[in-house]
ChimeraX commands (.cxc) that place a marker at each C-alpha (Angstrom):
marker #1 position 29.83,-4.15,-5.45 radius 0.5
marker #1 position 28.62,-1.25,-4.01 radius 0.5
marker #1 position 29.23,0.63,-0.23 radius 0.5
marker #1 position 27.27,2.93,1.72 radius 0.5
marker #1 position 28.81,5.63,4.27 radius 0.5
marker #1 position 26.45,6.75,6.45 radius 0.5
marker #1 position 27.32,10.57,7.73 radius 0.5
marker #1 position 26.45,14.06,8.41 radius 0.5
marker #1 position 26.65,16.82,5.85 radius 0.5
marker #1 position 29.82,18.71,7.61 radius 0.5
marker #1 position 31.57,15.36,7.57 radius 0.5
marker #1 position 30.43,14.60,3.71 radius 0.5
marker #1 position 32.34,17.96,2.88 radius 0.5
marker #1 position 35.20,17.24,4.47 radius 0.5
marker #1 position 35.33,13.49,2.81 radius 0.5
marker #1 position 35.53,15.08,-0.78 radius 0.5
marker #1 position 38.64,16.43,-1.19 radius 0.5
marker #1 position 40.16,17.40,-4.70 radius 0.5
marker #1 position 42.44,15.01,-5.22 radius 0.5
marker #1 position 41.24,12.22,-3.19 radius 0.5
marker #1 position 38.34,11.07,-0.46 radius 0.5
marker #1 position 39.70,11.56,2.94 radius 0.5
marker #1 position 38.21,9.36,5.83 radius 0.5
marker #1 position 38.93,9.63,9.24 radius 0.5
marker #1 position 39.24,6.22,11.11 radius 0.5
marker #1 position 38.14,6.54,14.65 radius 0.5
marker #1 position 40.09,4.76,17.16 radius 0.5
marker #1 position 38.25,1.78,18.45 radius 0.5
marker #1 position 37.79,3.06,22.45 radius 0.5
marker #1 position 37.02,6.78,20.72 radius 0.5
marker #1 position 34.53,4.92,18.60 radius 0.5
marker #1 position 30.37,5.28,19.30 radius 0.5
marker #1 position 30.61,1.77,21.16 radius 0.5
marker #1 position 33.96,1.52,22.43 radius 0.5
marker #1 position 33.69,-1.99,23.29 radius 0.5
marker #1 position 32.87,-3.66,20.56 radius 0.5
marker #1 position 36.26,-4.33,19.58 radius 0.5
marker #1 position 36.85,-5.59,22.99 radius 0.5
marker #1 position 34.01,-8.30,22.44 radius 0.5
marker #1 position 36.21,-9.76,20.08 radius 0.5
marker #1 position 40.01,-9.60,22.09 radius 0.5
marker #1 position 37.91,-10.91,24.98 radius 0.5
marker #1 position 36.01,-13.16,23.85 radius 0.5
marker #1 position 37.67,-14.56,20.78 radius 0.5
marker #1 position 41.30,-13.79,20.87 radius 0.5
marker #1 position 42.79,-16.68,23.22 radius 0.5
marker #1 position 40.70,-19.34,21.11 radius 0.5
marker #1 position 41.76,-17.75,17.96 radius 0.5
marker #1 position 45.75,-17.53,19.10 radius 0.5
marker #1 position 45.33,-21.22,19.58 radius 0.5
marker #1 position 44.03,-21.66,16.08 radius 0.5
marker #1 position 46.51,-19.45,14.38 radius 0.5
marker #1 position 49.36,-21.59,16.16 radius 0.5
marker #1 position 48.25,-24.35,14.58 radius 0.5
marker #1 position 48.29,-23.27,10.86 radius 0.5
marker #1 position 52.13,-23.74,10.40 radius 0.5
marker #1 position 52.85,-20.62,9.36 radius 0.5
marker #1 position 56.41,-19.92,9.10 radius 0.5
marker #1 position 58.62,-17.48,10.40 radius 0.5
marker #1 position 56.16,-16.45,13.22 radius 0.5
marker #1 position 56.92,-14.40,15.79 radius 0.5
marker #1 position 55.45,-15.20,19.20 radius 0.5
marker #1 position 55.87,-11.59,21.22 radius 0.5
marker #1 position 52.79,-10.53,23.32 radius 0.5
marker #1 position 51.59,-7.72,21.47 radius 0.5
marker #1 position 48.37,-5.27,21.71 radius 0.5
marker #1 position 46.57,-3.64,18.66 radius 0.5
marker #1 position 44.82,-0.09,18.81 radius 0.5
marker #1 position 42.50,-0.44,15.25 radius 0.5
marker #1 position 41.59,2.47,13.37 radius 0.5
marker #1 position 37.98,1.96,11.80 radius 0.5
marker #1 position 35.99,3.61,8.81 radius 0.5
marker #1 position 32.67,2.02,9.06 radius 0.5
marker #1 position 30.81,1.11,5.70 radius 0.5
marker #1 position 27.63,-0.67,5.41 radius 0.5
marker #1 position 26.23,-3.36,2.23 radius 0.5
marker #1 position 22.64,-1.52,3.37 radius 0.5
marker #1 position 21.29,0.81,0.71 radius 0.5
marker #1 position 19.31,3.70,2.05 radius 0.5
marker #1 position 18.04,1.38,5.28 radius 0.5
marker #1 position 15.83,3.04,7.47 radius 0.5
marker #1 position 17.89,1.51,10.27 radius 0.5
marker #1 position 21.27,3.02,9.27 radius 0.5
marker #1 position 19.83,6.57,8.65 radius 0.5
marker #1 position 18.73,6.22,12.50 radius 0.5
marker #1 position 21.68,5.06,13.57 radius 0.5
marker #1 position 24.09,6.93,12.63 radius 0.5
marker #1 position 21.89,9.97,12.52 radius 0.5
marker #1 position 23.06,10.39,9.08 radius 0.5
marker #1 position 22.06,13.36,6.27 radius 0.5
marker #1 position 23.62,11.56,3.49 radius 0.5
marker #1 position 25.05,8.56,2.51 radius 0.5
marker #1 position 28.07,7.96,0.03 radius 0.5
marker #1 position 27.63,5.43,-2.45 radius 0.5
marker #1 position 31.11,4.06,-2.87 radius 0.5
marker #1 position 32.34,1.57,-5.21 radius 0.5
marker #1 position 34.43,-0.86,-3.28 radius 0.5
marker #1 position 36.75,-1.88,-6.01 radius 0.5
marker #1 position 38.64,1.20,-5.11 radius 0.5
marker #1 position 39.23,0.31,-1.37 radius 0.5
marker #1 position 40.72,-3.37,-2.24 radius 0.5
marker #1 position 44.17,-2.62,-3.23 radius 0.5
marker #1 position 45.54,-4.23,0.09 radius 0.5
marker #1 position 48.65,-2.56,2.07 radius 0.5
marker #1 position 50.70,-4.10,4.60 radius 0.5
marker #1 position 49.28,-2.41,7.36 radius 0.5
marker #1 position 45.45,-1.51,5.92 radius 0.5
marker #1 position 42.68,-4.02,4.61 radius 0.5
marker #1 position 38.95,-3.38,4.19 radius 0.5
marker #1 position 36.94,-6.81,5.36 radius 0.5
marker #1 position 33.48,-7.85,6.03 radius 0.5
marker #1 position 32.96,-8.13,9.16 radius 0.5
marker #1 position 31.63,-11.56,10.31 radius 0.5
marker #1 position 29.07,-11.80,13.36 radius 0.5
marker #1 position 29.12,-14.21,16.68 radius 0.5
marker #1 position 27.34,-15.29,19.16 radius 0.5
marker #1 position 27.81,-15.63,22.68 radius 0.5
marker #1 position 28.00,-19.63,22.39 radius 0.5
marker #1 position 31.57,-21.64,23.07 radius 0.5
marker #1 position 32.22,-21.80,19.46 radius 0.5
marker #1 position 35.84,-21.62,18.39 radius 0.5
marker #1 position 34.66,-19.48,15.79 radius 0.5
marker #1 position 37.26,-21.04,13.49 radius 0.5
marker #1 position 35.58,-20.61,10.25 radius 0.5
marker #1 position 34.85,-16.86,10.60 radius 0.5
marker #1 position 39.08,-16.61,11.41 radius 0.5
marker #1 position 39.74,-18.61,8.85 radius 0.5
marker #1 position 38.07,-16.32,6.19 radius 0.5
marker #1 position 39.62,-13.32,7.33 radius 0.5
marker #1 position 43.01,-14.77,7.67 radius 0.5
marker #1 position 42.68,-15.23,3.71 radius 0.5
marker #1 position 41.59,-11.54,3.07 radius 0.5
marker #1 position 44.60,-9.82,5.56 radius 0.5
marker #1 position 47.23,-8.86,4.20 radius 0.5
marker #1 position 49.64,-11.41,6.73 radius 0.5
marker #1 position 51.53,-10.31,9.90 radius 0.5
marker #1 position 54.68,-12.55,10.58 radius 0.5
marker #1 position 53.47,-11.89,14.62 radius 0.5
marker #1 position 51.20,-14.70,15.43 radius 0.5
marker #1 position 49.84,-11.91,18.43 radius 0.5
marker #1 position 49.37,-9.03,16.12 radius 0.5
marker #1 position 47.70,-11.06,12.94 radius 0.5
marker #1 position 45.72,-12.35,15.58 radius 0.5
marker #1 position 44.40,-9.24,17.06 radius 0.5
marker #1 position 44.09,-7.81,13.65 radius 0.5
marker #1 position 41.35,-10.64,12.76 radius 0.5
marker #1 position 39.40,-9.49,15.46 radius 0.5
marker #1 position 39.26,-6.22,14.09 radius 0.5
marker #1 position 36.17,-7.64,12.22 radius 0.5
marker #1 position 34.60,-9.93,14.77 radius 0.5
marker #1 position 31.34,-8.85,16.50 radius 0.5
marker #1 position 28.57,-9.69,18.25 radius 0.5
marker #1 position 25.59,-11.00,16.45 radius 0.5
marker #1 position 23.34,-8.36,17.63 radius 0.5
marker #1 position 24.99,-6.01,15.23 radius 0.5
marker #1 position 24.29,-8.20,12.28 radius 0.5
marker #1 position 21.66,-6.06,10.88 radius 0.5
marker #1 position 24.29,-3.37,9.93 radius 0.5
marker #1 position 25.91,-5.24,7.35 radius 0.5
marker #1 position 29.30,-3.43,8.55 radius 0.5
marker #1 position 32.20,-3.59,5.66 radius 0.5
marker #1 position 35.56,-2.49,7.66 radius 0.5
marker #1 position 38.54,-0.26,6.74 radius 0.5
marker #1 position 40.96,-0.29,9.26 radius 0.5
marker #1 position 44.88,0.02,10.24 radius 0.5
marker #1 position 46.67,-0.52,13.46 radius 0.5
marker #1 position 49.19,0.44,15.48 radius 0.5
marker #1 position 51.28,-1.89,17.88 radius 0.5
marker #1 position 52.59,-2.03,21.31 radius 0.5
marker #1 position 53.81,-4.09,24.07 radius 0.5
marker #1 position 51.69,-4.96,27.18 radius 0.5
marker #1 position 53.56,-2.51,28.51 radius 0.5
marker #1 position 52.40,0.28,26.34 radius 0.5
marker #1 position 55.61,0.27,23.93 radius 0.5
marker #1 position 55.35,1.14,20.57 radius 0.5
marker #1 position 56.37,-1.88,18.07 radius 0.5
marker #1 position 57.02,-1.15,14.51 radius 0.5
marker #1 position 56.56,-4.36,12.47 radius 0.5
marker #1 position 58.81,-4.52,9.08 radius 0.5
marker #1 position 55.84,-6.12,7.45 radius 0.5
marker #1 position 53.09,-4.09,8.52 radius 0.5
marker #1 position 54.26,-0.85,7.67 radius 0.5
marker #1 position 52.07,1.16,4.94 radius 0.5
marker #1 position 54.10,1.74,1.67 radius 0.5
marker #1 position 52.21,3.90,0.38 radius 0.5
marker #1 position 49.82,7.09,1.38 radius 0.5
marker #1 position 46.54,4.83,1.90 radius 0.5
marker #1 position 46.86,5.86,5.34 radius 0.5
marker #1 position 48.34,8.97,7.46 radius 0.5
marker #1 position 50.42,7.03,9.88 radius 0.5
marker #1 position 50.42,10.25,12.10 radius 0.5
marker #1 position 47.51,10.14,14.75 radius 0.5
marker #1 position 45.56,13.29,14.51 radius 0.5
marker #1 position 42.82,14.34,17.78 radius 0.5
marker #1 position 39.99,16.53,17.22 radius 0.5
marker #1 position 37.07,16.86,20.00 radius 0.5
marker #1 position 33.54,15.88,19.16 radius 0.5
marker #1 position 30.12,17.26,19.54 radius 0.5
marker #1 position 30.07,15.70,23.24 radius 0.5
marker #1 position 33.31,17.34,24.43 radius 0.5
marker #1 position 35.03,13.52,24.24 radius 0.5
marker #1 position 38.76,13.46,22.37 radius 0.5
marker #1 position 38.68,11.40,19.46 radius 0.5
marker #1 position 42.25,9.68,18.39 radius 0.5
marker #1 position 42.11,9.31,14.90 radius 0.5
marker #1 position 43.94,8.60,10.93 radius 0.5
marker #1 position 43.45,9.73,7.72 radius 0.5
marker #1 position 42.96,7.20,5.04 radius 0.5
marker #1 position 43.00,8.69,1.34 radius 0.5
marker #1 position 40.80,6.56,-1.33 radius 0.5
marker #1 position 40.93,7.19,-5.21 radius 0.5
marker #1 position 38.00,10.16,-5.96 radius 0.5
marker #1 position 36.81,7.87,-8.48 radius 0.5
marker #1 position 35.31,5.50,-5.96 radius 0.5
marker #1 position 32.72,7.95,-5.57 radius 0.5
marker #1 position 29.65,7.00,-7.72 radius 0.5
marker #1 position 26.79,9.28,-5.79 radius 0.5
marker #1 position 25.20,10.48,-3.08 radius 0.5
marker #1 position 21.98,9.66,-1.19 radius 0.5
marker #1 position 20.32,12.61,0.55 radius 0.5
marker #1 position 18.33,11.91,3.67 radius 0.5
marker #1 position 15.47,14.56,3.57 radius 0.5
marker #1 position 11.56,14.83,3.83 radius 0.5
marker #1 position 10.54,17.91,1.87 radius 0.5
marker #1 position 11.60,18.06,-1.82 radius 0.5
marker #1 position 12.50,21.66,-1.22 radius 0.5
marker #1 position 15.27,20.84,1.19 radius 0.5
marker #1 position 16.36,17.90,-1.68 radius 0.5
marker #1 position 16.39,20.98,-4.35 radius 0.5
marker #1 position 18.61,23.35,-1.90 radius 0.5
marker #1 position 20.90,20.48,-0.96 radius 0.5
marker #1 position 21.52,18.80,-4.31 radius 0.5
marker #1 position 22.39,22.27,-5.74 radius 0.5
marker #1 position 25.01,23.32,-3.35 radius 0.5
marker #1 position 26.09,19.40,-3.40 radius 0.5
marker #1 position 26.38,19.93,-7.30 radius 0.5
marker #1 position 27.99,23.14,-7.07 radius 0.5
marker #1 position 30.94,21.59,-4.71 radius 0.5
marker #1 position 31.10,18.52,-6.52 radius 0.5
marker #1 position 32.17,20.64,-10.04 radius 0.5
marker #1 position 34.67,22.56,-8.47 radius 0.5
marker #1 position 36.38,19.26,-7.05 radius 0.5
marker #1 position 36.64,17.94,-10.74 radius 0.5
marker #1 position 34.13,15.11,-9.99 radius 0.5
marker #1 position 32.44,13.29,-12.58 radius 0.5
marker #1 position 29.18,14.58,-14.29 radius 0.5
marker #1 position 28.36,11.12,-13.14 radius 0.5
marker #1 position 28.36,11.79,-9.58 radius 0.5
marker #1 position 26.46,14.60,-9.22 radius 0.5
marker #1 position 23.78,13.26,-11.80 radius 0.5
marker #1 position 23.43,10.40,-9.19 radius 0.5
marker #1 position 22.61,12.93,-6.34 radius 0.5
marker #1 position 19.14,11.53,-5.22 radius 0.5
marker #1 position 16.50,11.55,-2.38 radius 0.5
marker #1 position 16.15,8.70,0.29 radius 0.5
marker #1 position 13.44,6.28,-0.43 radius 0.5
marker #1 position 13.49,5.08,3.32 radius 0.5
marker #1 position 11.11,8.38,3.92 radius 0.5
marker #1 position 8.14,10.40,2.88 radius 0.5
marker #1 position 8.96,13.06,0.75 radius 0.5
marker #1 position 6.69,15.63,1.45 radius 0.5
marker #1 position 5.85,17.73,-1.77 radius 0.5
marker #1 position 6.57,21.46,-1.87 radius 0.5
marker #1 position 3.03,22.73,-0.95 radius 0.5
marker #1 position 2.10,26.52,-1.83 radius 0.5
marker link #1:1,2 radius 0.2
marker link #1:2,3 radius 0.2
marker link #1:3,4 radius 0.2
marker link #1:4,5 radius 0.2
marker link #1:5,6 radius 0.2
marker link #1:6,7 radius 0.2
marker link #1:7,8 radius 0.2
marker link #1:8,9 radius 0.2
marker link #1:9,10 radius 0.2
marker link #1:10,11 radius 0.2
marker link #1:11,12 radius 0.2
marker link #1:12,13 radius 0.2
marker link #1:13,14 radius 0.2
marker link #1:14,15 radius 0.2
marker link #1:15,16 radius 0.2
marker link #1:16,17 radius 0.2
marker link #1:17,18 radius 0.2
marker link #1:18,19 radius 0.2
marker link #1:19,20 radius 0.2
marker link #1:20,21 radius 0.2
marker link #1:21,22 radius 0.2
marker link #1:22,23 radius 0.2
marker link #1:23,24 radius 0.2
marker link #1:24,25 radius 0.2
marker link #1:25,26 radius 0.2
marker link #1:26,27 radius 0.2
marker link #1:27,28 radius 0.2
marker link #1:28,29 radius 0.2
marker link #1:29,30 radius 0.2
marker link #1:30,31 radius 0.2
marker link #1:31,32 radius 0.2
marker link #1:32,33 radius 0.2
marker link #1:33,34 radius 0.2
marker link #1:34,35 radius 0.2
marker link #1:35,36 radius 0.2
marker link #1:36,37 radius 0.2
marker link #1:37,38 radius 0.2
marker link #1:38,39 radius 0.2
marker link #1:39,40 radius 0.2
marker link #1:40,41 radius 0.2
marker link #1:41,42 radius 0.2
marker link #1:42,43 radius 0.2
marker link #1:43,44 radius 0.2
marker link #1:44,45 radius 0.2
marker link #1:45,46 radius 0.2
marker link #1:46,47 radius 0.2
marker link #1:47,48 radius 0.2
marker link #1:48,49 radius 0.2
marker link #1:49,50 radius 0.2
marker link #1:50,51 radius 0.2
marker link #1:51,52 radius 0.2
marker link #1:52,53 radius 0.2
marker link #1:53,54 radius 0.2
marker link #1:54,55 radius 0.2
marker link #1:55,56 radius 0.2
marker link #1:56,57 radius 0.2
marker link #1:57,58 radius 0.2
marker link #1:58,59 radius 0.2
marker link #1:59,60 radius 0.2
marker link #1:60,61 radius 0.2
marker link #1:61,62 radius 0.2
marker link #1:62,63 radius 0.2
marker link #1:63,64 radius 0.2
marker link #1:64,65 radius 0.2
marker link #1:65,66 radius 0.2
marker link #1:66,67 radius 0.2
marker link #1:67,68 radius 0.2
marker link #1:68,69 radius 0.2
marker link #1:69,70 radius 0.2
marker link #1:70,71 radius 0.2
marker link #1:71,72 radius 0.2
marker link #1:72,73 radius 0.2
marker link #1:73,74 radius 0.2
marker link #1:74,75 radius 0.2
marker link #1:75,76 radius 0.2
marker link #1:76,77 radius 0.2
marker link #1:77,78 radius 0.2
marker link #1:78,79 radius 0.2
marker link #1:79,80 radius 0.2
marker link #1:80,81 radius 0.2
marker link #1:81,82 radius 0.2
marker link #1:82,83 radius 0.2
marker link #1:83,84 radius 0.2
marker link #1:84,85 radius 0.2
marker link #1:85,86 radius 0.2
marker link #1:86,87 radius 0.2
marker link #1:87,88 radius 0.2
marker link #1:88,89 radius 0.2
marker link #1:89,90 radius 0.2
marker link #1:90,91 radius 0.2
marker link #1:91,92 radius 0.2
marker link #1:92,93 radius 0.2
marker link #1:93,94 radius 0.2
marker link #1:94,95 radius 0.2
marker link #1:95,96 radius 0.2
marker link #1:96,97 radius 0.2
marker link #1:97,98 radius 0.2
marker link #1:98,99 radius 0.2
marker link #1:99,100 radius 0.2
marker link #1:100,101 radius 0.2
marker link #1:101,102 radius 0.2
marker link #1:102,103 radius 0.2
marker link #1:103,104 radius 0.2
marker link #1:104,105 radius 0.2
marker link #1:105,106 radius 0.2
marker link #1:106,107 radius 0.2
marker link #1:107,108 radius 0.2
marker link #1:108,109 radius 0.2
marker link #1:109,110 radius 0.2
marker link #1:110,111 radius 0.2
marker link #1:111,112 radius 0.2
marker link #1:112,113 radius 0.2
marker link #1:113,114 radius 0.2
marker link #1:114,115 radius 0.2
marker link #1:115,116 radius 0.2
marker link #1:116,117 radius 0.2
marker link #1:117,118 radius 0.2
marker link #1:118,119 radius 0.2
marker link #1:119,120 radius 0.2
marker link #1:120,121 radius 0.2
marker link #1:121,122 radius 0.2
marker link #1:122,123 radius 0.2
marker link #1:123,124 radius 0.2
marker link #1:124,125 radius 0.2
marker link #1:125,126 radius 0.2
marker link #1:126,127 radius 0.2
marker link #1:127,128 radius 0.2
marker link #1:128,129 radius 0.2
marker link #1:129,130 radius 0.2
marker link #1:130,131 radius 0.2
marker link #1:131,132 radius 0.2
marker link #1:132,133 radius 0.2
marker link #1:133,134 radius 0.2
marker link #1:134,135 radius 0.2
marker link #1:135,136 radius 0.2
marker link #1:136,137 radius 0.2
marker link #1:137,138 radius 0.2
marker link #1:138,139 radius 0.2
marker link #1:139,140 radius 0.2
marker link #1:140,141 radius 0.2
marker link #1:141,142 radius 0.2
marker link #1:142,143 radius 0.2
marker link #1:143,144 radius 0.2
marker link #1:144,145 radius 0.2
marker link #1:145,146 radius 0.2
marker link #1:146,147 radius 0.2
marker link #1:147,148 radius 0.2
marker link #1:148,149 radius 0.2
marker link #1:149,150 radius 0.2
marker link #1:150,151 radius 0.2
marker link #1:151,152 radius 0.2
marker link #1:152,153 radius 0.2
marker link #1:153,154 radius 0.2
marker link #1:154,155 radius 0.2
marker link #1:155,156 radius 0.2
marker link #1:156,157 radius 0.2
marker link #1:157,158 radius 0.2
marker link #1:158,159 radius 0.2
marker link #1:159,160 radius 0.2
marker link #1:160,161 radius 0.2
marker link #1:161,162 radius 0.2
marker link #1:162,163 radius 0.2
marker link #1:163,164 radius 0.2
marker link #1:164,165 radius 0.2
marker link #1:165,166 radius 0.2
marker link #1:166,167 radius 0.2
marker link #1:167,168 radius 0.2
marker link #1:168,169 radius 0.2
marker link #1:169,170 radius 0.2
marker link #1:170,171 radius 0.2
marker link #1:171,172 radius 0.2
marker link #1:172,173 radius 0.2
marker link #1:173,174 radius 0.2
marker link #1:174,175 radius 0.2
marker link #1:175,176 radius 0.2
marker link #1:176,177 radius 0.2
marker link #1:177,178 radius 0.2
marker link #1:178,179 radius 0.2
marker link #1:179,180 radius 0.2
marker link #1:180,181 radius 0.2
marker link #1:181,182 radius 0.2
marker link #1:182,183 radius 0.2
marker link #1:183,184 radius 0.2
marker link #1:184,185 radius 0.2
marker link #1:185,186 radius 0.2
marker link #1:186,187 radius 0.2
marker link #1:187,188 radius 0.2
marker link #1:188,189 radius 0.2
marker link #1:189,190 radius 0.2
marker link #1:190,191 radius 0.2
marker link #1:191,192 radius 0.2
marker link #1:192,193 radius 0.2
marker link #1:193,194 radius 0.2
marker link #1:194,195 radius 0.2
marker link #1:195,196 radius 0.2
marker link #1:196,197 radius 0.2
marker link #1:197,198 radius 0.2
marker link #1:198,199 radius 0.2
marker link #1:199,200 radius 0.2
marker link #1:200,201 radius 0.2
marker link #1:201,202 radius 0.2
marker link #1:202,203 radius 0.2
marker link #1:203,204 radius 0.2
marker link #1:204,205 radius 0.2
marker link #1:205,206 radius 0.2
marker link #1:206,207 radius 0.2
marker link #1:207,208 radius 0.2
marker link #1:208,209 radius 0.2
marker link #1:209,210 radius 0.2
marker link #1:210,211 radius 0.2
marker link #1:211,212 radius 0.2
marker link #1:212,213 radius 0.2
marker link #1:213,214 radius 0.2
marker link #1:214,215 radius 0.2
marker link #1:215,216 radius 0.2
marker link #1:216,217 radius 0.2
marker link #1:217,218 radius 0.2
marker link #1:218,219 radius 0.2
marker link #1:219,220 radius 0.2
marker link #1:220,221 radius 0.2
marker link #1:221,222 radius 0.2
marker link #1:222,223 radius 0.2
marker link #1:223,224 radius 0.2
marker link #1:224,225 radius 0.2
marker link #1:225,226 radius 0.2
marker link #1:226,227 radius 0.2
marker link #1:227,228 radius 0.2
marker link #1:228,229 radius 0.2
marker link #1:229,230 radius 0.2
marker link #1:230,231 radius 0.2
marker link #1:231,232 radius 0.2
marker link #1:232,233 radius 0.2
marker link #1:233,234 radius 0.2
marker link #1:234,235 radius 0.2
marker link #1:235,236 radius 0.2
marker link #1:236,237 radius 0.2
marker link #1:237,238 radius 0.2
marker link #1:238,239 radius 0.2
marker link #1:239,240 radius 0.2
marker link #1:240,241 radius 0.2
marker link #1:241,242 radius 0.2
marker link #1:242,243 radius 0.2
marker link #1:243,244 radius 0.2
marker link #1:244,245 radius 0.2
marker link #1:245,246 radius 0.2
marker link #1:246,247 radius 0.2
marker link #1:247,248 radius 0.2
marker link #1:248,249 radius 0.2
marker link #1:249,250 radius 0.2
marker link #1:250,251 radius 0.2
marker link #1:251,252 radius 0.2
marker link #1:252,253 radius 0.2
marker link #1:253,254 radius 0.2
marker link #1:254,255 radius 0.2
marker link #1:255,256 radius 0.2
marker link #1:256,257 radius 0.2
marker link #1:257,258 radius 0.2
marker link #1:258,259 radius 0.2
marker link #1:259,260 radius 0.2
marker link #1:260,261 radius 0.2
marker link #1:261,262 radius 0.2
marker link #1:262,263 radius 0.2
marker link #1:263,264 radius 0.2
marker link #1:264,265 radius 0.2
view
């Protein structure tokens, strides 16, 4: 199956490293809708601790922990019209997600599945991501980390695929380190790194590092085939010197969700 990263150009060039593809997974209050994470803890996550409680699972944990996810957004949309507008996006990355599912103990990427506003325990859409997670012995924190990938119903039409990790910490704003959450391996930067965005606003962030072969192409959003010529060229150019595959830059191709408007002379 096949994923779609919406983004700019400066960001696209930054992704493609040489040795790997390097995403940066926003904080969830640093994110473009900072609550939509708190939907879910709000909403969802006192039903849902009463449902994991239930599922006998043993040695759990019971401390009162918070989560802060990480999130690299991905979408099961090719070249939408919607998600170009969206996310204001120049390109988009066609990914092939059998490179993003070797699961960690602190990472996972998950569909996200979408509620509505009704009194519905919502135990079915839990249930399903419970099985995907790699499992948290802290009833709190497995919890929290299921909501990751809970949102409103509004958002359905983004198709959002997740990739997130998380950090812990007491209500009272103490780090926790759990034993069997910790990353062991370099899927993801455990450091948090801050870098200030186009707005001025600080933007927490991590560094997750995916296998360069995940990379299949690239979709360019453009309306003139001259800017398509100029951009696939330099895109080709960068691509070769990276030691990607003559596969990836021979899948370098214009949007579909837009006029192209022919070079005219």
């Amino acid at each position: 199956m096949l994923l779609y990263h919406y983004t700019d150009l400066n960001s696209l060039l930054g992704i493609i490293q040489s040795d790997y593809l390097e995403f940066w997974g926003s904080r969830h209050d640093c994110m473009n809708d900072p609550l939509d994470f708190q939907f879910a803890k709000n909403r969802i996550y006192p039903t849902m601790m009463e449902v994991a409680k239930t599922m006998n699972y043993q040695e759990t944990e019971t401390m009162e922990v918070d989560t802060d996810p990480y999130i690299v957004s991905f979408s099961k949309k090719k070249d939408d019209f919607l998600m170009w507008r969206l996310y204001n996006a120049q390109v988009a990355l066609i990914l092939d997600r059998r490179y993003f599912e070797r699961p960690t103990p602190n990472s996972a990427l998950i569909d996200c599945e979408y509620v509505d506003d009704s009194d519905s325990p919502y135990r079915e859409e839990f249930l399903r991501i419970d099985d995907c997670i790699s499992y948290c012995r802290n009833v709190s924190a497995n919890t929290s980390r299921i909501c990751t990938f809970i949102k409103h119903k509004s958002f359905e039409c983004e198709g959002e695929v997740r990739l997130a990790s998380w950090d812990y910490h007491t209500k009272e704003g103490n780090f926790v380190l759990f034993p069997d959450c910790v990353n062991d391996d370099e899927t993801v930067e455990n450091s948090i790194c801050t870098r200030t965005n186009k707005y001025g606003k600080v933007v927490l962030y991590k560094k997750f590092h995916i296998d360069k072969n995940a990379l299949v192409g690239i979709i360019v959003h453009t309306y003139s085939t001259l800017d398509f010529s100029a951009i696939h060229h330099k895109l080709r150019s960068i691509l070769i010197n990276k030691g990607y595959s003559r596969e990836v830059f021979e899948n370098i191709t214009p949007t579909d969700s837009y006029p192209i408007t022919p070079l005219t002379l």
